[in-house]
C-alpha positions in Angstrom: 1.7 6.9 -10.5 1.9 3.2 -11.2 1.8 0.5 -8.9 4.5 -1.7 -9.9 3.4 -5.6 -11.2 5.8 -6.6 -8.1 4.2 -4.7 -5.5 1.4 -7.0 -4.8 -1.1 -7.8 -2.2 -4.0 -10.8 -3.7 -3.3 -11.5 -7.1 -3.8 -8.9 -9.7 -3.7 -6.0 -7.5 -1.3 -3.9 -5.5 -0.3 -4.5 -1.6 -2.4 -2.5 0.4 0.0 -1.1 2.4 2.2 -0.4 -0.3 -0.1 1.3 -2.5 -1.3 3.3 0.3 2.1 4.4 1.1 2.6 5.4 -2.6 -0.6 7.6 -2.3 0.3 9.6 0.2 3.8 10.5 -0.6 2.1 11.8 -3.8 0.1 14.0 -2.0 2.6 15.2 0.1 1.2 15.8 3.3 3.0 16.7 6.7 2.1 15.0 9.6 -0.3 11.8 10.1 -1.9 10.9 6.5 -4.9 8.3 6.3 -5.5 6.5 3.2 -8.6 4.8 2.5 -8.9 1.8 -0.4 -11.8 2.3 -2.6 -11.2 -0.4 -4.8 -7.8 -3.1 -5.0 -5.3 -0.8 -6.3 -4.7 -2.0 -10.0 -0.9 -3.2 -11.0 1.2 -1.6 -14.1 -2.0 1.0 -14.5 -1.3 4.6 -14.6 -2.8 6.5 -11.7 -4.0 9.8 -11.5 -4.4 11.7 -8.0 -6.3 15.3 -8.3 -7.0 17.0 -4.9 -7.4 13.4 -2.5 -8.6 11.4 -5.0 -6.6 8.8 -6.9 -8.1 7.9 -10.2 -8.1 5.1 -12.7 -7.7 5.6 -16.1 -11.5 5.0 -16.3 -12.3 7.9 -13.6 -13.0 4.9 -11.0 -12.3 6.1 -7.2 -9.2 3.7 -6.4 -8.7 5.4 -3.1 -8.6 8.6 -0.8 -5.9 10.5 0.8 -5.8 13.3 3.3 -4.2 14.4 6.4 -5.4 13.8 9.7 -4.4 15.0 13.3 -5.2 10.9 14.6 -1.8 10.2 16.2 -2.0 5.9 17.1 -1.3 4.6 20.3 2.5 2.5 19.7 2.4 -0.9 19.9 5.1 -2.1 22.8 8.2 -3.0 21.2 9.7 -6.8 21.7 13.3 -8.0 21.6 14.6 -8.9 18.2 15.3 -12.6 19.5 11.2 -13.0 20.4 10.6 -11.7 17.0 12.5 -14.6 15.4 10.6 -17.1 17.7 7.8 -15.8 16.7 8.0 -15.3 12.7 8.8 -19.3 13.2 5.2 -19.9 14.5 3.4 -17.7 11.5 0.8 -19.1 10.3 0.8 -18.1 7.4 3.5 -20.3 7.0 0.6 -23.3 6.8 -2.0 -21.7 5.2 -1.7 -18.1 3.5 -5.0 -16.4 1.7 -2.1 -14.4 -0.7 0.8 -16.8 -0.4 2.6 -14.5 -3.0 2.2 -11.3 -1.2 4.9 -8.8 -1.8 5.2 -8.2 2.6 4.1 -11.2 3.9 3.5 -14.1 1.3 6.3 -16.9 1.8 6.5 -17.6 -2.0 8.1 -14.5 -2.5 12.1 -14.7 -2.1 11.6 -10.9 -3.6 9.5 -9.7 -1.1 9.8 -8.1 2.3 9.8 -11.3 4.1 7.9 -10.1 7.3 6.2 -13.4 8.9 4.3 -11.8 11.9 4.0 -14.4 14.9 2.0 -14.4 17.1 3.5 -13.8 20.8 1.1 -15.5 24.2 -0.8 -12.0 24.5 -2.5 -11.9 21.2 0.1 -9.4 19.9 1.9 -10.3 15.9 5.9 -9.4 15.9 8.4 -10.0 13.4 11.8 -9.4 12.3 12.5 -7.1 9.2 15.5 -6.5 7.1 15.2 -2.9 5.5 16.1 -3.7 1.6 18.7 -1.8 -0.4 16.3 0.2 -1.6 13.6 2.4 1.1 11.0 4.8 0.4 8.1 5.6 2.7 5.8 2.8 0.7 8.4 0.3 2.1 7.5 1.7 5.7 3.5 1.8 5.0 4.1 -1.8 3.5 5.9 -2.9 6.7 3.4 -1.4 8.8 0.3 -2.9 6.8 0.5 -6.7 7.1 1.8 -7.2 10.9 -1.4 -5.9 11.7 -3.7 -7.3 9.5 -2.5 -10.8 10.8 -3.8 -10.3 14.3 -6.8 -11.0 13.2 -6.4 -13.0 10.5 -7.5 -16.9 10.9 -7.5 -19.7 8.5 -10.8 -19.4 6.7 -11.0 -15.9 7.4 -9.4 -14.0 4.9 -9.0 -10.1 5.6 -7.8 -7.3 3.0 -6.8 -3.6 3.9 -9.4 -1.2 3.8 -7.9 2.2 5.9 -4.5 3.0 7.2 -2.7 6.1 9.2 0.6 6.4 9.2 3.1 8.5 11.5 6.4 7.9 10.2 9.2 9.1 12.4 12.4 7.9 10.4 13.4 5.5 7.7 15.3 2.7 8.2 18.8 2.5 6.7 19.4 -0.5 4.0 19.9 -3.5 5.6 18.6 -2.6 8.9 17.5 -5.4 11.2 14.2 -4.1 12.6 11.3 -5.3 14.6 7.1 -4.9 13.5 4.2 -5.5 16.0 0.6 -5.8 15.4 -2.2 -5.8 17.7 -6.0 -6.0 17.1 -8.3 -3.5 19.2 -11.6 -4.5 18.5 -13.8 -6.3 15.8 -17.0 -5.1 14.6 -18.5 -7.7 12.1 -16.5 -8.2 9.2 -14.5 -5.0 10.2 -11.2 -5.3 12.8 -10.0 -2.5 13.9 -5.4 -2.5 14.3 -2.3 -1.1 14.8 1.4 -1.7 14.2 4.6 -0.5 14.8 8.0 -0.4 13.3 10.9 -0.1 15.6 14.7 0.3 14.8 18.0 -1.7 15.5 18.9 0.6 18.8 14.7 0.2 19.5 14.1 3.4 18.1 10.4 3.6 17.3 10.7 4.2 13.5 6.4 4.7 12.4 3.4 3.6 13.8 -0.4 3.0 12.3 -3.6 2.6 12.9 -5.9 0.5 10.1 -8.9 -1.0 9.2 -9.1 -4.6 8.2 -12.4 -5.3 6.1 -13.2 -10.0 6.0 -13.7 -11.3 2.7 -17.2 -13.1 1.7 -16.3 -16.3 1.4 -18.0 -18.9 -0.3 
């Protein structure tokens, strides 16, 4: 496996989301699969998985995989329309830890574009286009930051450190979908989400559940 150099979350290492997604198709588990990230996923670096482990080329633990019967609660769909009017108010718009994220970072004309808003209950949403191409990393990607940014604040950077996916369904190519993210509960540095990805006919597509670990800043 290799994390591709255009796939990324911070600089110099793969989305989280995204790598997790990659992860767990390689292990090829039925059902809900939960990914925890040992380390930042390394970009254009072969990786080795052998039973759940995923390996770097120096034996390093870059992350675990392995099924898990933890189904997450849905976030509530919203209307395509409130999505727009709430990708307008992201605030990562302003002020972005990872402005060139592959999801979310709005120096990326590449990328996936999804600017999760937040709505008057605390809750992130966001339009997304499916791209031309769709593989279950795109979903996990999709999935990863909507949630991460109901927590996130300026000053307060966060990074991936566990997700669990149920994916339903795949979007088609161009598909105009929504994502939601809400924050359960923090714990310290640790915040505890979930998102959802929901279809053009409202269709819930996948859901997750994720934990969210704050950076030390200086």
């Amino acid at each position: 496996m290799i994390i591709p150099s255009r796939f990324n979350g911070p600089p110099g290492s793969g989305n989280g989301g995204w790598s997790a997604g990659l992860f767990a198709a390689a292990a090829g588990h039925d059902g809900p699969v939960e990914v925890t990230l040992r380390r930042p996923p390394p970009l254009q670096t072969p990786l080795t998985l052998s039973g759940d482990e995923v390996r770097d080329p120096e034996g390093r633990l870059v992350a675990q995989v392995r099924p898990t019967g933890a189904v997450p609660d849905p976030v509530p769909p919203v209307e395509l329309g409130v999505a727009r009017v709430a990708a307008a108010t992201y605030a990562g718009l302003v002020d972005h830890p990872f402005p060139g994220c592959y999801v979310c970072g709005p120096q990326r004309a590449d990328g996936l574009r999804i600017f999760p808003g937040r709505l008057p209950d605390g809750r992130t949403a966001a339009p997304f286009t499916a791209p031309a191409e769709v593989t279950a990393a795109t979903v996990w990607a999709a999935l990863d930051c909507p949630g991460g940014w109901a927590v996130i604040v300026p000053g307060r950077p966060y990074v991936l450190g566990r997700i669990t996916v149920v994916s339903h369904a795949l979007p088609a190519p161009g598909d105009e979908c929504v994502v939601t993210g809400v924050m359960d509960e923090t714990h310290g540095r640790r915040a505890l989400v979930r998102s959802s990805l929901y279809g053009p006919d409202g269709r819930l597509l996948a859901r997750s559940r994720a934990a969210w670990i704050a950076l030390e800043t200086a």
